[in-house]
PDB file of N, CA, C and O in Angstrom:
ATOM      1  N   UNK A   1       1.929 -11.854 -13.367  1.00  0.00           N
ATOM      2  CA  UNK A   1       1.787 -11.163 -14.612  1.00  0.00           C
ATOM      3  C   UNK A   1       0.306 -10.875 -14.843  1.00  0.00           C
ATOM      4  O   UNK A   1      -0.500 -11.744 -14.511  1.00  0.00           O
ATOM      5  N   UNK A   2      -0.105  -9.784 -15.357  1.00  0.00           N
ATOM      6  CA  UNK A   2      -1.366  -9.162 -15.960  1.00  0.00           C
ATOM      7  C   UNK A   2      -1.671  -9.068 -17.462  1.00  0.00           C
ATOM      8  O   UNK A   2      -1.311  -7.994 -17.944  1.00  0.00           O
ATOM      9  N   UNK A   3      -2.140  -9.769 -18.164  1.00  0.00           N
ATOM     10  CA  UNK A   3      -2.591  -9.392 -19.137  1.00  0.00           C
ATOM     11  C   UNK A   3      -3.722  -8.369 -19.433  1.00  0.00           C
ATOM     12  O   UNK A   3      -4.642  -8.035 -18.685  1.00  0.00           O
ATOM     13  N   UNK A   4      -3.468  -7.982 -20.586  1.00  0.00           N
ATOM     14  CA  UNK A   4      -4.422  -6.666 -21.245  1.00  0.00           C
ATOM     15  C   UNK A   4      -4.107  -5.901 -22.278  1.00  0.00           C
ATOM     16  O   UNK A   4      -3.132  -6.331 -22.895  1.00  0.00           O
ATOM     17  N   UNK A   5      -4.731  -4.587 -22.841  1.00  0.00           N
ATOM     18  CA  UNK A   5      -4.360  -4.138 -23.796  1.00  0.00           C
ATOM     19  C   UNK A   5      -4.550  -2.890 -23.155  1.00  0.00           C
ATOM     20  O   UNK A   5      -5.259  -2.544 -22.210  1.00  0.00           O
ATOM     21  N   UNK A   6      -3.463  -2.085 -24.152  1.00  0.00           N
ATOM     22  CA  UNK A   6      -2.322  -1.013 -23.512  1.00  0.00           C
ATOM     23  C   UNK A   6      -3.218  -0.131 -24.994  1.00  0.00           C
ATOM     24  O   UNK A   6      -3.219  -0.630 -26.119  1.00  0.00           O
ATOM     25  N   UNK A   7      -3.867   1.124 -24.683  1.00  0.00           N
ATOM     26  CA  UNK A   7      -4.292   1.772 -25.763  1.00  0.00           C
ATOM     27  C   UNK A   7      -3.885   3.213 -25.324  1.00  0.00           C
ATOM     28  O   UNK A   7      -3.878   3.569 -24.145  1.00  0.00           O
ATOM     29  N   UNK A   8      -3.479   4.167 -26.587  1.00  0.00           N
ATOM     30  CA  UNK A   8      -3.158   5.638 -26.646  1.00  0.00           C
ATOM     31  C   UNK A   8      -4.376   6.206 -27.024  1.00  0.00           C
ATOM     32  O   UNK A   8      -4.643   5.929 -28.194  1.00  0.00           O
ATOM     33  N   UNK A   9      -5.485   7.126 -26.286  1.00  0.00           N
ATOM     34  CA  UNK A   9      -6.411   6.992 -27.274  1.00  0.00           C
ATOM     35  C   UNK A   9      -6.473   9.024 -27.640  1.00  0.00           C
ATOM     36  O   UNK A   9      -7.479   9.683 -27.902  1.00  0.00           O
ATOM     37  N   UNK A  10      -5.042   9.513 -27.519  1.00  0.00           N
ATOM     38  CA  UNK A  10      -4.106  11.044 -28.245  1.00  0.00           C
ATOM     39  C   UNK A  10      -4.834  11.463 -26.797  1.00  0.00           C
ATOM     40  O   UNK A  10      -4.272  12.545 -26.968  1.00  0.00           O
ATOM     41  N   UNK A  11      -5.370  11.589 -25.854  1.00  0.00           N
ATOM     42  CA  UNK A  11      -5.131  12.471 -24.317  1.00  0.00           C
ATOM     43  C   UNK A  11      -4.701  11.729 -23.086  1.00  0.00           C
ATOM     44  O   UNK A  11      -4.320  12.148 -21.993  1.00  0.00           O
ATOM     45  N   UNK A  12      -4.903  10.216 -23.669  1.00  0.00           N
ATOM     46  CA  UNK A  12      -4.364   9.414 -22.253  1.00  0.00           C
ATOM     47  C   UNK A  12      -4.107   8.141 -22.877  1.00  0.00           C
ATOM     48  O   UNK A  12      -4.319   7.787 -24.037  1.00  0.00           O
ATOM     49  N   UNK A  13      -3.600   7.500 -21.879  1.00  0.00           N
ATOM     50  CA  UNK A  13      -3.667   6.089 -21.889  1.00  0.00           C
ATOM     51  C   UNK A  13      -4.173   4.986 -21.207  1.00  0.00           C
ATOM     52  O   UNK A  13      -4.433   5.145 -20.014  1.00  0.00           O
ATOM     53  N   UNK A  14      -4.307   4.232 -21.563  1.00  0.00           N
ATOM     54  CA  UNK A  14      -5.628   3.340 -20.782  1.00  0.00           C
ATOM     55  C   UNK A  14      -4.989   1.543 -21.050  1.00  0.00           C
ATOM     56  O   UNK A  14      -4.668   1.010 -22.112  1.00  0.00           O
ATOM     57  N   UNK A  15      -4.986   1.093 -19.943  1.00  0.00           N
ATOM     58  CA  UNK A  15      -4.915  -0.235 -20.038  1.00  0.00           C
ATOM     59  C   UNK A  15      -5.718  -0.770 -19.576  1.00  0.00           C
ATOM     60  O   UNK A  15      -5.945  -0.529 -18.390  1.00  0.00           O
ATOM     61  N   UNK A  16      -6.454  -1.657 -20.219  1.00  0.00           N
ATOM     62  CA  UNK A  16      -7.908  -2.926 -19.904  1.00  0.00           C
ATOM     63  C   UNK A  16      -7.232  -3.964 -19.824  1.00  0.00           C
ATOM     64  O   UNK A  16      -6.574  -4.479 -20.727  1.00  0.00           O
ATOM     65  N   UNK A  17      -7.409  -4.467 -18.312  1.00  0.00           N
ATOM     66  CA  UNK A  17      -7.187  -5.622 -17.761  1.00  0.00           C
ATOM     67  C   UNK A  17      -7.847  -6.328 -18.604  1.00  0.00           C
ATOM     68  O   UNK A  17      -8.840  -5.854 -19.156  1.00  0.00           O
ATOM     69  N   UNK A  18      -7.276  -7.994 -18.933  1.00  0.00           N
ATOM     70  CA  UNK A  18      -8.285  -8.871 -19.694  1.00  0.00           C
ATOM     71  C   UNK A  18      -8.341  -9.939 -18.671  1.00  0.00           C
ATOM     72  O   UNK A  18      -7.528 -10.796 -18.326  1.00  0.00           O
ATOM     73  N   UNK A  19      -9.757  -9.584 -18.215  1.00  0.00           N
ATOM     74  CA  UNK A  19     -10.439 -10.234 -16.736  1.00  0.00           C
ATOM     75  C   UNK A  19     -11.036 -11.749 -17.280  1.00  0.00           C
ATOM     76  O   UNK A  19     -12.051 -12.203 -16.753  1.00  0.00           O
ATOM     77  N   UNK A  20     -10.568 -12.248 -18.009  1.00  0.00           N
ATOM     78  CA  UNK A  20     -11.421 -13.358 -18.232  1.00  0.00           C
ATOM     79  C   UNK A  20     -10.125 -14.786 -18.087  1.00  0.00           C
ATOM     80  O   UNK A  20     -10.355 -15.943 -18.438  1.00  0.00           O
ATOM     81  N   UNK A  21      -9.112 -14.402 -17.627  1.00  0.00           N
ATOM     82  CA  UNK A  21      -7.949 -15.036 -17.611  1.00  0.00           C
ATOM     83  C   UNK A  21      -7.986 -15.293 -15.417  1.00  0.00           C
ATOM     84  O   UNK A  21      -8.176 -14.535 -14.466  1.00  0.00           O
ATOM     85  N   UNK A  22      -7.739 -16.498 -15.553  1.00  0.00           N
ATOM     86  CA  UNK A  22      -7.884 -16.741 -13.829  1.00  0.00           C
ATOM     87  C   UNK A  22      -6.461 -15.646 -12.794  1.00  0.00           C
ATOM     88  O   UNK A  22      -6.260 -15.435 -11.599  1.00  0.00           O
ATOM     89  N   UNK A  23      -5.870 -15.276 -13.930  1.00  0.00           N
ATOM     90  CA  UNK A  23      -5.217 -13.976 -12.803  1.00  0.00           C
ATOM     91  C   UNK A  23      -5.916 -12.640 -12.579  1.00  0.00           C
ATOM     92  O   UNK A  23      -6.591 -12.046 -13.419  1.00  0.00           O
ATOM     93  N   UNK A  24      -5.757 -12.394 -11.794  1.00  0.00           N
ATOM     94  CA  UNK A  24      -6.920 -10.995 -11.371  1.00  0.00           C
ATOM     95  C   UNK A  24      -6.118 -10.102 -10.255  1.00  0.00           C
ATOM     96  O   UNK A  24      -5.979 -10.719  -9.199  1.00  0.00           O
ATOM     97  N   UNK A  25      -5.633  -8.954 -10.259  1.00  0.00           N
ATOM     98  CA  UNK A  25      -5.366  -8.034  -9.196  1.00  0.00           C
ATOM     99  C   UNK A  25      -6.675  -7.185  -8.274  1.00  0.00           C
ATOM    100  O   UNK A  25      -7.475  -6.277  -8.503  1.00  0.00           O
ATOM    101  N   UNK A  26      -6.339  -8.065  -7.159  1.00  0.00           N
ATOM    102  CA  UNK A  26      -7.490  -7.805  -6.396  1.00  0.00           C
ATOM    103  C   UNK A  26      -7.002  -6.353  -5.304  1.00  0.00           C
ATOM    104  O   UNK A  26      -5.923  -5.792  -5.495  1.00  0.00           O
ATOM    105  N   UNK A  27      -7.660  -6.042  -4.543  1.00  0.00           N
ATOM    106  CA  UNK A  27      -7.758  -5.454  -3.557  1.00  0.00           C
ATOM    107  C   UNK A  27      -8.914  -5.570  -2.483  1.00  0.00           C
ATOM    108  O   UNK A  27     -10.131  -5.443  -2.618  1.00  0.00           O
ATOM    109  N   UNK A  28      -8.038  -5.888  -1.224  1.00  0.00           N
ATOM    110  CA  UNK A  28      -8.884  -6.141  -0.236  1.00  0.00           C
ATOM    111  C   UNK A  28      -7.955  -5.897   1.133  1.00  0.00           C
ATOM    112  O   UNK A  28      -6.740  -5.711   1.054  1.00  0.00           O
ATOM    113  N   UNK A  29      -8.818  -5.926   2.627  1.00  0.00           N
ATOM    114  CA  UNK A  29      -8.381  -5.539   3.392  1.00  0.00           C
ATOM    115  C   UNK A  29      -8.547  -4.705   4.123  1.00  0.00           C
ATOM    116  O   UNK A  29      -9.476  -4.101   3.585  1.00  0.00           O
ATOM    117  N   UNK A  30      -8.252  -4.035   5.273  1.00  0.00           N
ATOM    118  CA  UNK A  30      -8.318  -2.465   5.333  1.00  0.00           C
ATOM    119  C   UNK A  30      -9.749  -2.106   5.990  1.00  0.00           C
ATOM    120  O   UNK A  30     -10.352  -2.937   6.669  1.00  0.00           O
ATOM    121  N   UNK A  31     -10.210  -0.917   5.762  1.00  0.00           N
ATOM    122  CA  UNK A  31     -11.259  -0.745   5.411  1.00  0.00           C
ATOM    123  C   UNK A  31     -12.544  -1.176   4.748  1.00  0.00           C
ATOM    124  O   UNK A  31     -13.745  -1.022   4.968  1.00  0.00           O
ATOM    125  N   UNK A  32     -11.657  -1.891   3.680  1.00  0.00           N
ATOM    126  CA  UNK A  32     -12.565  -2.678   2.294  1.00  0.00           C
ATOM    127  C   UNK A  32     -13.383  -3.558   2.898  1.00  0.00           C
ATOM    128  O   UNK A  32     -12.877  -4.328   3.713  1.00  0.00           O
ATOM    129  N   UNK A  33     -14.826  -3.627   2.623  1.00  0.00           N
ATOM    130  CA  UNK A  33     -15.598  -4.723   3.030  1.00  0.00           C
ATOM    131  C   UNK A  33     -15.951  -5.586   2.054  1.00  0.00           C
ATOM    132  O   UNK A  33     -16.753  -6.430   2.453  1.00  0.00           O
ATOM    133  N   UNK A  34     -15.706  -5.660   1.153  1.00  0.00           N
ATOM    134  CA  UNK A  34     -15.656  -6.415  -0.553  1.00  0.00           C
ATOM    135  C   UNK A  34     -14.045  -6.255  -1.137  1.00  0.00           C
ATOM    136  O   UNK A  34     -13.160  -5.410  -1.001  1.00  0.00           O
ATOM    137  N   UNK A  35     -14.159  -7.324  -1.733  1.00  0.00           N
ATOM    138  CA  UNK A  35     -12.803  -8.081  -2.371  1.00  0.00           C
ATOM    139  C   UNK A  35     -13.154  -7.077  -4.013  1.00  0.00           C
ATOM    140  O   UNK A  35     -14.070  -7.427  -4.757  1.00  0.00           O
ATOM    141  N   UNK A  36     -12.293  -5.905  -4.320  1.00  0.00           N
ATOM    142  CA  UNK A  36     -12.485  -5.475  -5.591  1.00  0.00           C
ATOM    143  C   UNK A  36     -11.291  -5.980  -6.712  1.00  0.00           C
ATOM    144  O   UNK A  36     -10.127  -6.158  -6.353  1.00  0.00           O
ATOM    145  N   UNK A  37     -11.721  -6.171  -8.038  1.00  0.00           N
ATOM    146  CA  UNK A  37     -10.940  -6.567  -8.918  1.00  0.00           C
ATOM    147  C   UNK A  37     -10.691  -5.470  -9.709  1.00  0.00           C
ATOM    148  O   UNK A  37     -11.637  -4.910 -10.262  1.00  0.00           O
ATOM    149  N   UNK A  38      -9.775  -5.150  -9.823  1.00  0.00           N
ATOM    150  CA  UNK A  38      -9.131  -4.445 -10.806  1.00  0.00           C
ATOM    151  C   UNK A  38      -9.702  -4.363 -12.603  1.00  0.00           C
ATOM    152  O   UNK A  38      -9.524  -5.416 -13.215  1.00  0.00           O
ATOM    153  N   UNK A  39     -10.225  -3.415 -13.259  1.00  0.00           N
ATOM    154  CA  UNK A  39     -10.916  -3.235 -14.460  1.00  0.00           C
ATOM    155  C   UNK A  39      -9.879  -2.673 -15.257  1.00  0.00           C
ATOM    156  O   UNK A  39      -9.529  -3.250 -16.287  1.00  0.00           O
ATOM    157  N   UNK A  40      -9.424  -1.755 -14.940  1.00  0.00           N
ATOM    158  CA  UNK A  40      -8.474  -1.000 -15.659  1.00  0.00           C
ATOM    159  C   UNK A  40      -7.675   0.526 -15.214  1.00  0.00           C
ATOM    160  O   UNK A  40      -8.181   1.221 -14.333  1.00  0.00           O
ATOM    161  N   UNK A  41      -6.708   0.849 -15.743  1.00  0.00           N
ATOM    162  CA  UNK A  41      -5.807   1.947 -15.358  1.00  0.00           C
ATOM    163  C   UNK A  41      -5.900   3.104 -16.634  1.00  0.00           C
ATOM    164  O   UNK A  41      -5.735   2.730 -17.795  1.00  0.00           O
ATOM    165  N   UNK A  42      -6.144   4.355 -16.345  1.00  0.00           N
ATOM    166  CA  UNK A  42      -6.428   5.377 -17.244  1.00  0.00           C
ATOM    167  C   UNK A  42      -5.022   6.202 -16.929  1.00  0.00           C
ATOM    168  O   UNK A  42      -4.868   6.175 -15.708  1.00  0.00           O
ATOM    169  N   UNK A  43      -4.322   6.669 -17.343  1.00  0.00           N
ATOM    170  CA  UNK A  43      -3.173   7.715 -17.052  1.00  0.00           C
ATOM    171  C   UNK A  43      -3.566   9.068 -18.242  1.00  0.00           C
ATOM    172  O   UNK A  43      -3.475   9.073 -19.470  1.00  0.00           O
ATOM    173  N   UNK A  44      -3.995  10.081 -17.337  1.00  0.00           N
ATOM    174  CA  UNK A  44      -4.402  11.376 -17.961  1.00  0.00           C
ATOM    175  C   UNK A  44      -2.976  12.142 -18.467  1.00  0.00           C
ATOM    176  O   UNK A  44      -2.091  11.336 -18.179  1.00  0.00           O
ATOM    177  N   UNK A  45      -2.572  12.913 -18.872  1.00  0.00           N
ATOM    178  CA  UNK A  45      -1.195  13.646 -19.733  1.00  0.00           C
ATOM    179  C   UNK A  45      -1.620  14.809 -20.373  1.00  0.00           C
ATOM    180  O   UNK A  45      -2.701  14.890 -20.958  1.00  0.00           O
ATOM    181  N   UNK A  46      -0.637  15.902 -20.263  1.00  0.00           N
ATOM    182  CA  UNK A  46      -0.815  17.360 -20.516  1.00  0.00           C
ATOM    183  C   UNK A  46      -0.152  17.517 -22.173  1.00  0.00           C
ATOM    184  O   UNK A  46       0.724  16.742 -22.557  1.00  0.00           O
ATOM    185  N   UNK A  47      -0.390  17.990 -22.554  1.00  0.00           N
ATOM    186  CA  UNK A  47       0.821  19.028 -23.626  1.00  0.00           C
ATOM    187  C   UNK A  47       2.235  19.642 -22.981  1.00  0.00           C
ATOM    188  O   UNK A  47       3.332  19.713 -23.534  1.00  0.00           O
ATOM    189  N   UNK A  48       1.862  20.056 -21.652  1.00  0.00           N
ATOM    190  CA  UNK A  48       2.731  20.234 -20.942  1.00  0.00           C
ATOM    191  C   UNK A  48       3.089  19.771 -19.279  1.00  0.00           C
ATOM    192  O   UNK A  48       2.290  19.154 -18.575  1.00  0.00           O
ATOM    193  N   UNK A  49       4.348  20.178 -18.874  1.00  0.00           N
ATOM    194  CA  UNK A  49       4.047  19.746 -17.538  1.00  0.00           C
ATOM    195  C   UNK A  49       3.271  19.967 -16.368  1.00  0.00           C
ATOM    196  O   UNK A  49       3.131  19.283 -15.354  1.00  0.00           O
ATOM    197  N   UNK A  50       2.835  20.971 -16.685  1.00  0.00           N
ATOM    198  CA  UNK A  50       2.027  21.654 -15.783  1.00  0.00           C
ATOM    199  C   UNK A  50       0.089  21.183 -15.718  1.00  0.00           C
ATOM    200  O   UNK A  50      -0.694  21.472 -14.812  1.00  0.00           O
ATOM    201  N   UNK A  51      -0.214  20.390 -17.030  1.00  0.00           N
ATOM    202  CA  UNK A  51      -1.490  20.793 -17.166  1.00  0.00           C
ATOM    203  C   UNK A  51      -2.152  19.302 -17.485  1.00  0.00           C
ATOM    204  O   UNK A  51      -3.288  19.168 -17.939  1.00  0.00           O
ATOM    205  N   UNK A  52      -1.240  18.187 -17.169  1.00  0.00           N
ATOM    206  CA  UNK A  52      -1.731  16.836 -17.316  1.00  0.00           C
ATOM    207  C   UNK A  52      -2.985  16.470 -16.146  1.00  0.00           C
ATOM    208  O   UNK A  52      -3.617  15.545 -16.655  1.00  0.00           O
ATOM    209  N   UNK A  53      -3.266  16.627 -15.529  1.00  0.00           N
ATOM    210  CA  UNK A  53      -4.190  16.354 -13.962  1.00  0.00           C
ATOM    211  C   UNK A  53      -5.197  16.841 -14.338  1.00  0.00           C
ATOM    212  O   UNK A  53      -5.435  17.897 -14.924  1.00  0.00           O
ATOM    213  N   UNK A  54      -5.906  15.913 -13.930  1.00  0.00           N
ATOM    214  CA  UNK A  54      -7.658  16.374 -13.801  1.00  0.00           C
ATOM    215  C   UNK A  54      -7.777  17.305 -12.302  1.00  0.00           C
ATOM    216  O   UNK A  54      -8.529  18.245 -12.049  1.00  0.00           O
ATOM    217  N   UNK A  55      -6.908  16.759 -11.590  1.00  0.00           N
ATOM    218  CA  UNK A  55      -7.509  17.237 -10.218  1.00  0.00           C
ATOM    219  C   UNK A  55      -6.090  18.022  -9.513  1.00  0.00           C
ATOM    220  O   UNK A  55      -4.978  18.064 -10.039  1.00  0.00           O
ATOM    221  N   UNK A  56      -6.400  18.494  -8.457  1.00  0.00           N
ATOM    222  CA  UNK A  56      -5.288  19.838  -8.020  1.00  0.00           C
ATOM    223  C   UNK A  56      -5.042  19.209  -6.490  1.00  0.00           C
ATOM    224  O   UNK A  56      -5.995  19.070  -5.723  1.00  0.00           O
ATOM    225  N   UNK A  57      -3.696  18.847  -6.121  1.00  0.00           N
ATOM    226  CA  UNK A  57      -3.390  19.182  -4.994  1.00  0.00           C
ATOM    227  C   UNK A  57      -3.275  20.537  -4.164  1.00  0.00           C
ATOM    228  O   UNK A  57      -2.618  21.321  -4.848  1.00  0.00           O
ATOM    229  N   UNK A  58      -3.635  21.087  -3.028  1.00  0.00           N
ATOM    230  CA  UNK A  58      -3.236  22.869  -2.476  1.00  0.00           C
ATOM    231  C   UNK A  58      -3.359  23.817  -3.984  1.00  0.00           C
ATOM    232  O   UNK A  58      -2.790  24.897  -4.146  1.00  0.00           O
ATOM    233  N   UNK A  59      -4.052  23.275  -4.794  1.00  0.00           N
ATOM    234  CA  UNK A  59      -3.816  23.990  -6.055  1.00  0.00           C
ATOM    235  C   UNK A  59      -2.546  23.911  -7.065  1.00  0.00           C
ATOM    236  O   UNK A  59      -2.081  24.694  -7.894  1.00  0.00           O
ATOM    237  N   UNK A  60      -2.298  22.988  -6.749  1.00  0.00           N
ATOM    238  CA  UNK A  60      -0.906  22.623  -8.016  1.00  0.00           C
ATOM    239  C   UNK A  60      -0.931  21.597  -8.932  1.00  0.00           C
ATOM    240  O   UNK A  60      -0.317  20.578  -8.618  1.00  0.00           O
ATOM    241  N   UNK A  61      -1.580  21.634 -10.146  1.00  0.00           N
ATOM    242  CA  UNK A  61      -1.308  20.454 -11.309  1.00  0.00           C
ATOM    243  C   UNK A  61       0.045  19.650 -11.234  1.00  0.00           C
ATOM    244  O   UNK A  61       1.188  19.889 -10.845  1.00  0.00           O
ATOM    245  N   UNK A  62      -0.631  18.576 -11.797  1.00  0.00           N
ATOM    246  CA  UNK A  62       0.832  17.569 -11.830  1.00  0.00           C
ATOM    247  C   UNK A  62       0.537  17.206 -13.536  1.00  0.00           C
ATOM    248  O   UNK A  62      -0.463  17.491 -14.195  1.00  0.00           O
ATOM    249  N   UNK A  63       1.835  16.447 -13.989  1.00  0.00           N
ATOM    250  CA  UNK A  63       1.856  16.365 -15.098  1.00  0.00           C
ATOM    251  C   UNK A  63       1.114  15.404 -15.922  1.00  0.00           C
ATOM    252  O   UNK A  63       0.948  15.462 -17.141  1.00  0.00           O
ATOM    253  N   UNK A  64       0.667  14.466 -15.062  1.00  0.00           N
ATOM    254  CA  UNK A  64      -0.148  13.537 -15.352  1.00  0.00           C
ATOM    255  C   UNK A  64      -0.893  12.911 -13.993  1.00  0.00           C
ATOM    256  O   UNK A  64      -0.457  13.158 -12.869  1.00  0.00           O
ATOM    257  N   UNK A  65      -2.038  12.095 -14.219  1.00  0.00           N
ATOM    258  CA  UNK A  65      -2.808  11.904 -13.533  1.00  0.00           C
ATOM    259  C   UNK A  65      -3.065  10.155 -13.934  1.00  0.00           C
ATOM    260  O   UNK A  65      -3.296   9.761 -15.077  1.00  0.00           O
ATOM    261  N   UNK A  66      -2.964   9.292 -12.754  1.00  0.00           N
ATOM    262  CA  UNK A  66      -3.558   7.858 -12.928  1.00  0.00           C
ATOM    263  C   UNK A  66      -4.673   7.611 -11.931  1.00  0.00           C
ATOM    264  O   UNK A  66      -4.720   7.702 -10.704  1.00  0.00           O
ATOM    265  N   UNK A  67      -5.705   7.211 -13.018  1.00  0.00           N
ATOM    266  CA  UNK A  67      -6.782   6.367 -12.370  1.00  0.00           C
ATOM    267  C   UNK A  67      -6.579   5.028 -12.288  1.00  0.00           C
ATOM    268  O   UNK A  67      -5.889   4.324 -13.024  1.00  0.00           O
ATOM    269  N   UNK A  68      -7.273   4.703 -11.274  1.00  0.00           N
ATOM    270  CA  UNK A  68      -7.535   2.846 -11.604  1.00  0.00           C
ATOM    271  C   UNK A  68      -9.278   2.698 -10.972  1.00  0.00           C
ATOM    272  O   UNK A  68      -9.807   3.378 -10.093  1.00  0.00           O
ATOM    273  N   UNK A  69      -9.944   1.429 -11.880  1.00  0.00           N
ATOM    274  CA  UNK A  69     -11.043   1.270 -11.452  1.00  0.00           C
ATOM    275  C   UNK A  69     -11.324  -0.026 -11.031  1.00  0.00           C
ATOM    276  O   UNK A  69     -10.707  -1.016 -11.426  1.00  0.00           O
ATOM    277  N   UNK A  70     -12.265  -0.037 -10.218  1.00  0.00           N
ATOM    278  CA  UNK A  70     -12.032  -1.524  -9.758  1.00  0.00           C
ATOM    279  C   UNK A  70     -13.755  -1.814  -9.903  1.00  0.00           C
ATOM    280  O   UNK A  70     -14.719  -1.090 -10.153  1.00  0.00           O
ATOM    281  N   UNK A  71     -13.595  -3.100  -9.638  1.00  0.00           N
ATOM    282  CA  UNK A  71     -15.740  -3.669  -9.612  1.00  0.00           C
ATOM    283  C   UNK A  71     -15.419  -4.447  -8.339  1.00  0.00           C
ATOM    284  O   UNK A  71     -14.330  -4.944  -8.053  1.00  0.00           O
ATOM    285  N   UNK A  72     -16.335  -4.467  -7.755  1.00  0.00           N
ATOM    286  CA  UNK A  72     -16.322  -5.712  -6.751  1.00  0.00           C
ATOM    287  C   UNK A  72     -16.347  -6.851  -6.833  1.00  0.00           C
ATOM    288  O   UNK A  72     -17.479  -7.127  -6.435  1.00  0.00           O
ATOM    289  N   UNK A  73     -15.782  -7.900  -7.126  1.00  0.00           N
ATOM    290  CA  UNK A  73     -15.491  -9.212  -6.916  1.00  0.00           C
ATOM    291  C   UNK A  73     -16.629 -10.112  -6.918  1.00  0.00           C
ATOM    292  O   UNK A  73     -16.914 -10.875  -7.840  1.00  0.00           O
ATOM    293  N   UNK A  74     -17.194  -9.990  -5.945  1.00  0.00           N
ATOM    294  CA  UNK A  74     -18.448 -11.025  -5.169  1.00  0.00           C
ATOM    295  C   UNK A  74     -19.371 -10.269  -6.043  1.00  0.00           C
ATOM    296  O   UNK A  74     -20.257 -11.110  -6.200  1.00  0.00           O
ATOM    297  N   UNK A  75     -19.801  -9.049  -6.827  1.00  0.00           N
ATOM    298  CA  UNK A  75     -21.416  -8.918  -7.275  1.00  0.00           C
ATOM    299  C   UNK A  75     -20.803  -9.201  -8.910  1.00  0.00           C
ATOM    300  O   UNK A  75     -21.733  -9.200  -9.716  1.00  0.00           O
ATOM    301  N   UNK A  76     -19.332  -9.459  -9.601  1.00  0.00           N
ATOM    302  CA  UNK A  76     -19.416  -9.710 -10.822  1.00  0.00           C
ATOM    303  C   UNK A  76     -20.097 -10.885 -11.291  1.00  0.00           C
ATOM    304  O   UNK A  76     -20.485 -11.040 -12.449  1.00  0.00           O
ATOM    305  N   UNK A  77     -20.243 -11.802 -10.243  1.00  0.00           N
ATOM    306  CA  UNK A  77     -20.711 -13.426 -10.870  1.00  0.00           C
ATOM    307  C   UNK A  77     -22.152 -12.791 -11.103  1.00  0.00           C
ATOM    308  O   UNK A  77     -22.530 -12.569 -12.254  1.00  0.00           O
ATOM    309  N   UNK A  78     -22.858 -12.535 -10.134  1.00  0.00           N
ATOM    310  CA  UNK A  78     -24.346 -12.024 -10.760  1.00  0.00           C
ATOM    311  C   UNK A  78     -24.632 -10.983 -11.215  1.00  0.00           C
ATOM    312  O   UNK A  78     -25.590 -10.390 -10.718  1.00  0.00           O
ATOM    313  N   UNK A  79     -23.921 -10.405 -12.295  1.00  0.00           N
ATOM    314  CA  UNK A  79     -23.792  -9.306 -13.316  1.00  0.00           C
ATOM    315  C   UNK A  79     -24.309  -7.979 -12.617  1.00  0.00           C
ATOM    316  O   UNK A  79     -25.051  -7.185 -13.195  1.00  0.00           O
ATOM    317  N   UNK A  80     -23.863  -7.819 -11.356  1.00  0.00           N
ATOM    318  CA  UNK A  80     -24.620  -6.665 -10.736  1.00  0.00           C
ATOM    319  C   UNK A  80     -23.365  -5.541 -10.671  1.00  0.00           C
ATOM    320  O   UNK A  80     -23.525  -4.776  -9.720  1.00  0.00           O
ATOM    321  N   UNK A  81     -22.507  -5.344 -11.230  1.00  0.00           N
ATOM    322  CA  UNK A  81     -21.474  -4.374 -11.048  1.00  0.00           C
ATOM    323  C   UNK A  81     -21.233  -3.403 -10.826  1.00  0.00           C
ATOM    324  O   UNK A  81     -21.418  -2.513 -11.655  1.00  0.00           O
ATOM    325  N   UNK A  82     -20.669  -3.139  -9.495  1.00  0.00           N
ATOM    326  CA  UNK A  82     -20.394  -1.727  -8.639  1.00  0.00           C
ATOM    327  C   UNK A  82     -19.246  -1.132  -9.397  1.00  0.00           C
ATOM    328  O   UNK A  82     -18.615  -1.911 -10.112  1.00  0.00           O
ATOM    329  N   UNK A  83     -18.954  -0.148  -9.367  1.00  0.00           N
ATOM    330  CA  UNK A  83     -18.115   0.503 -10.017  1.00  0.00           C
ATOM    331  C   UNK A  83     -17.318   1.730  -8.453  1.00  0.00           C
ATOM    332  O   UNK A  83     -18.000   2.418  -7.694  1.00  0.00           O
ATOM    333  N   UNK A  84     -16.160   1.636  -8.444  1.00  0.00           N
ATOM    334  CA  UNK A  84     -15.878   2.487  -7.449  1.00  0.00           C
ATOM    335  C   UNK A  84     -14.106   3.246  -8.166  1.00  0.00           C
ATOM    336  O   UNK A  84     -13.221   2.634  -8.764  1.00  0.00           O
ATOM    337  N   UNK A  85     -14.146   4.267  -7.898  1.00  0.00           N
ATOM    338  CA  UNK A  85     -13.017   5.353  -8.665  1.00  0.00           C
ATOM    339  C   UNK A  85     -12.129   5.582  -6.966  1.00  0.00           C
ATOM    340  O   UNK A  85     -11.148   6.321  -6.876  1.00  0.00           O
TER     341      UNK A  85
END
């Protein structure tokens, strides 16, 4: 389970992980050379279906759009925070 707060703020929605609780959704692996923690999830939304997306596949909007942001893990203890989209 994840705690956080779930906000409408009238163009999207946004949930803030509350990182101060010892559960944390990490990501690592792969490619990844740092262990990133999860900050929060933005979900962008149209008026309509066509016009929710920030960004265009071959040129085709989708109806909505989710971000997630993460910090790196290992530089949060010494307040140095990377930010990666």
């Amino acid at each position: 389970m994840v705690n956080g707060v779930l906000t409408n703020t009238g163009h999207s929605v946004l949930f803030r992980v509350d990182n101060t609780t010892r559960q944390h959704v990490n990501f690592t692996g792969g490619p990844l050379s740092y262990k990133y923690q999860l900050h929060h999830i933005h979900i962008h939304y149209g008026l309509d279906d066509g016009m929710g997306s920030e960004h265009t596949i071959n040129g085709h909007t989708f109806p909505a759009e989710m971000k997630n942001l993460k910090v790196i893990s290992d530089f949060r203890e010494t307040h140095s925070i990377i930010y990666m989209r």
